[in-house]
TIMILUM-905922 format. One record per residue: residue in three letters; x, y, z of N, C-alpha, C in turn. Coordinates in steps of 0.001 Angstrom, whole numbers, padded with zeros to 6 digits. Layout:
<nodes>
(node "ALA"; (X; Y; Z); (X; Y; Z); (X; Y; Z));
...
</nodes>
This chain:
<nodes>
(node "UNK"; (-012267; -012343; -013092); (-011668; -012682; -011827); (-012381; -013907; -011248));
(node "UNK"; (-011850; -014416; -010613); (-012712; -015726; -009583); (-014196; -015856; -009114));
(node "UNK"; (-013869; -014637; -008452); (-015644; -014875; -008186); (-016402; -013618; -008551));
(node "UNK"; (-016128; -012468; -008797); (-016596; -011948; -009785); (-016399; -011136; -010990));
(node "UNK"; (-016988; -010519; -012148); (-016854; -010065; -012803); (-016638; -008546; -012823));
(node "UNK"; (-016763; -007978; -011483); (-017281; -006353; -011462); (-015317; -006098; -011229));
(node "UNK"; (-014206; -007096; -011182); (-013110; -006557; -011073); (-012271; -007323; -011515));
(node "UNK"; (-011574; -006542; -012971); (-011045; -006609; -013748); (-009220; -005874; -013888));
(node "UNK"; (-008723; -007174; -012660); (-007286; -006705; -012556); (-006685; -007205; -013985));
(node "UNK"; (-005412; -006283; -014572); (-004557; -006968; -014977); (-003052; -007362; -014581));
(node "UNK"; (-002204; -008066; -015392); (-000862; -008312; -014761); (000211; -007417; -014007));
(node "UNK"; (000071; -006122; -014947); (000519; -005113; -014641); (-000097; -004247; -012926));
(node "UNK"; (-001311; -004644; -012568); (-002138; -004207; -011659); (-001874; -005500; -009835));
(node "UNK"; (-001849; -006882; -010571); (-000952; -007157; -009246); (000472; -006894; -009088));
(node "UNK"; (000905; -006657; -009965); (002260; -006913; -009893); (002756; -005149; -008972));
(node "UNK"; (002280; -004189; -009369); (001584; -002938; -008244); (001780; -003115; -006483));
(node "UNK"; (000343; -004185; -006749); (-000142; -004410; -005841); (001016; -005196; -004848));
(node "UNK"; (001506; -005930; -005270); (002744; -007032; -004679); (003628; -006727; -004498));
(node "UNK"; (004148; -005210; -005383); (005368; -004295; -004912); (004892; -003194; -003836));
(node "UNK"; (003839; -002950; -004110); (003433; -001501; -002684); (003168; -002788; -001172));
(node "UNK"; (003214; -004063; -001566); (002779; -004677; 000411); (004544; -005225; 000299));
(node "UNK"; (005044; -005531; -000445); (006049; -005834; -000338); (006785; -004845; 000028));
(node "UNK"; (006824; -003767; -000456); (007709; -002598; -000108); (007435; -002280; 001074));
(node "UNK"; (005886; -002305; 001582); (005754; -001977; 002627); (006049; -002858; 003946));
(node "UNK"; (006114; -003871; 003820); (006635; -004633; 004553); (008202; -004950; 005005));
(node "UNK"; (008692; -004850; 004095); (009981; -004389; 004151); (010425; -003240; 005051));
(node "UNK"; (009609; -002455; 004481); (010006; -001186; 005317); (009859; -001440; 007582));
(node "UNK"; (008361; -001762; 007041); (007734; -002002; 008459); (009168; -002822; 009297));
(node "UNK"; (009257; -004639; 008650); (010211; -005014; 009340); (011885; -004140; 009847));
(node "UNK"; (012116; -003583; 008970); (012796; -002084; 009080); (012913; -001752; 010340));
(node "UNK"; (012023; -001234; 010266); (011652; -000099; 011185); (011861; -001205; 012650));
(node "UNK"; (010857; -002217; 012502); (011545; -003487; 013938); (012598; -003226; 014267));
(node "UNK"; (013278; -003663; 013073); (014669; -003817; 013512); (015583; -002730; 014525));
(node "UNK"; (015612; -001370; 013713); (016361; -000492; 013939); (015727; 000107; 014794));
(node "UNK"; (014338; 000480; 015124); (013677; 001127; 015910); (014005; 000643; 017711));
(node "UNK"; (014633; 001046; 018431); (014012; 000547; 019985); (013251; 001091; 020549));
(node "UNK"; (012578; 002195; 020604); (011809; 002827; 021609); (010348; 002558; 021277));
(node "UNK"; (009393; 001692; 022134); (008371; 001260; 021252); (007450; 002315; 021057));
(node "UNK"; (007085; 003621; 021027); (006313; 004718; 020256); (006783; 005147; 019178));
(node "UNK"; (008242; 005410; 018782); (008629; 005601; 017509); (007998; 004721; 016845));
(node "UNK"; (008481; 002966; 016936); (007459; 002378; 016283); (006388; 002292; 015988));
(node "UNK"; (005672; 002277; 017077); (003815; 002573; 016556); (003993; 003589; 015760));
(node "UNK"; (004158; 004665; 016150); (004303; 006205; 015172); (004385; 006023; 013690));
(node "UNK"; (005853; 005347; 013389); (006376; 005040; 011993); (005360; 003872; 011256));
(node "UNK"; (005284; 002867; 011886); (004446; 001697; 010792); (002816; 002510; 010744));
(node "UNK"; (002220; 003046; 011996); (000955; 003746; 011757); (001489; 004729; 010361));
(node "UNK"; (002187; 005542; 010652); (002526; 006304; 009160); (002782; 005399; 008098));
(node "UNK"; (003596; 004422; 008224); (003865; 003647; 006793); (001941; 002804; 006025));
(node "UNK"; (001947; 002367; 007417); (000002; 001821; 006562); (-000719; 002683; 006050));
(node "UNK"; (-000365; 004016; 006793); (-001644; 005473; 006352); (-001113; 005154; 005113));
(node "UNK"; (000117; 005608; 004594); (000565; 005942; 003144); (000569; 005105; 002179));
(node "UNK"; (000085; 003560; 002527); (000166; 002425; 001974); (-001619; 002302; 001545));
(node "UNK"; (-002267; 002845; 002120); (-003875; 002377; 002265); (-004104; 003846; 001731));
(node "UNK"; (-003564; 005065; 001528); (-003871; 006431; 000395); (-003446; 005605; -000952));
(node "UNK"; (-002142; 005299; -000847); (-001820; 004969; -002460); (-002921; 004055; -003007));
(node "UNK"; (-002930; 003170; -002434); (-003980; 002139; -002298); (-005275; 002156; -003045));
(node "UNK"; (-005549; 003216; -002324); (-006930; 004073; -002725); (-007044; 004831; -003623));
(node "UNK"; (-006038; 005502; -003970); (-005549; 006520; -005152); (-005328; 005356; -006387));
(node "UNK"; (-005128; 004667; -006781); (-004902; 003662; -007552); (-005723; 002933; -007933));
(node "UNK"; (-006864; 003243; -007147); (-007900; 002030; -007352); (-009192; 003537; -007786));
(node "UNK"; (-009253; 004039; -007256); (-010689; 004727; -007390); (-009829; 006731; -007629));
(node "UNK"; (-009132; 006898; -007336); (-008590; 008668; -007488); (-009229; 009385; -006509));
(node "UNK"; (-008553; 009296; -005426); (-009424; 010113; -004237); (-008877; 011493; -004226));
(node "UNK"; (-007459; 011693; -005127); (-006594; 012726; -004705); (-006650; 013384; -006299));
(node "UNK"; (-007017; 012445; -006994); (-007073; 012801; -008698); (-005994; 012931; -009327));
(node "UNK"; (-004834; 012011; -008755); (-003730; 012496; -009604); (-003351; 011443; -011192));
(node "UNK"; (-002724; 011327; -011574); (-002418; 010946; -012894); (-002449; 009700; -012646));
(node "UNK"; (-001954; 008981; -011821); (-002219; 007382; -011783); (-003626; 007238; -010965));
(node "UNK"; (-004733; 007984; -010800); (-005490; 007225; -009825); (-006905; 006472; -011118));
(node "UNK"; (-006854; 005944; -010667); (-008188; 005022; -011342); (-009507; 004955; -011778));
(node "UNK"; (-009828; 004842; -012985); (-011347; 005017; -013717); (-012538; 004667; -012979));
</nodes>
């Protein structure tokens, strides 16, 4: 990697990465859109980042231990 050696993404690993902020972003603007009442919103995107920053984490290190989480 660039500046260091201790992380060793591959293609398959951004390309992950670029679909879970992408997806999530998507969603978030979403939720702008259609949402009017501004606490639903906070509510929903606070839920969409929680679930975005578990996978996140599960993928990278296995906090939950499931079949995709990471060595």
């Amino acid at each position: 990697m660039q500046f260091t050696g201790g992380v060793n993404w591959t293609k398959t690993d951004f390309l992950i990465a670029g679909g879970l902020l992408f997806g999530a972003g998507i969603i978030i603007e979403i939720i702008f859109r259609k949402i009017k009442i501004r606490n639903y919103k906070l509510v929903l995107v606070s839920t969409v980042l929680i679930i975005v920053i578990l996978i996140w984490m599960e993928l990278a290190v296995g906090i939950l231990g499931s079949l995709f989480s990471g060595n």
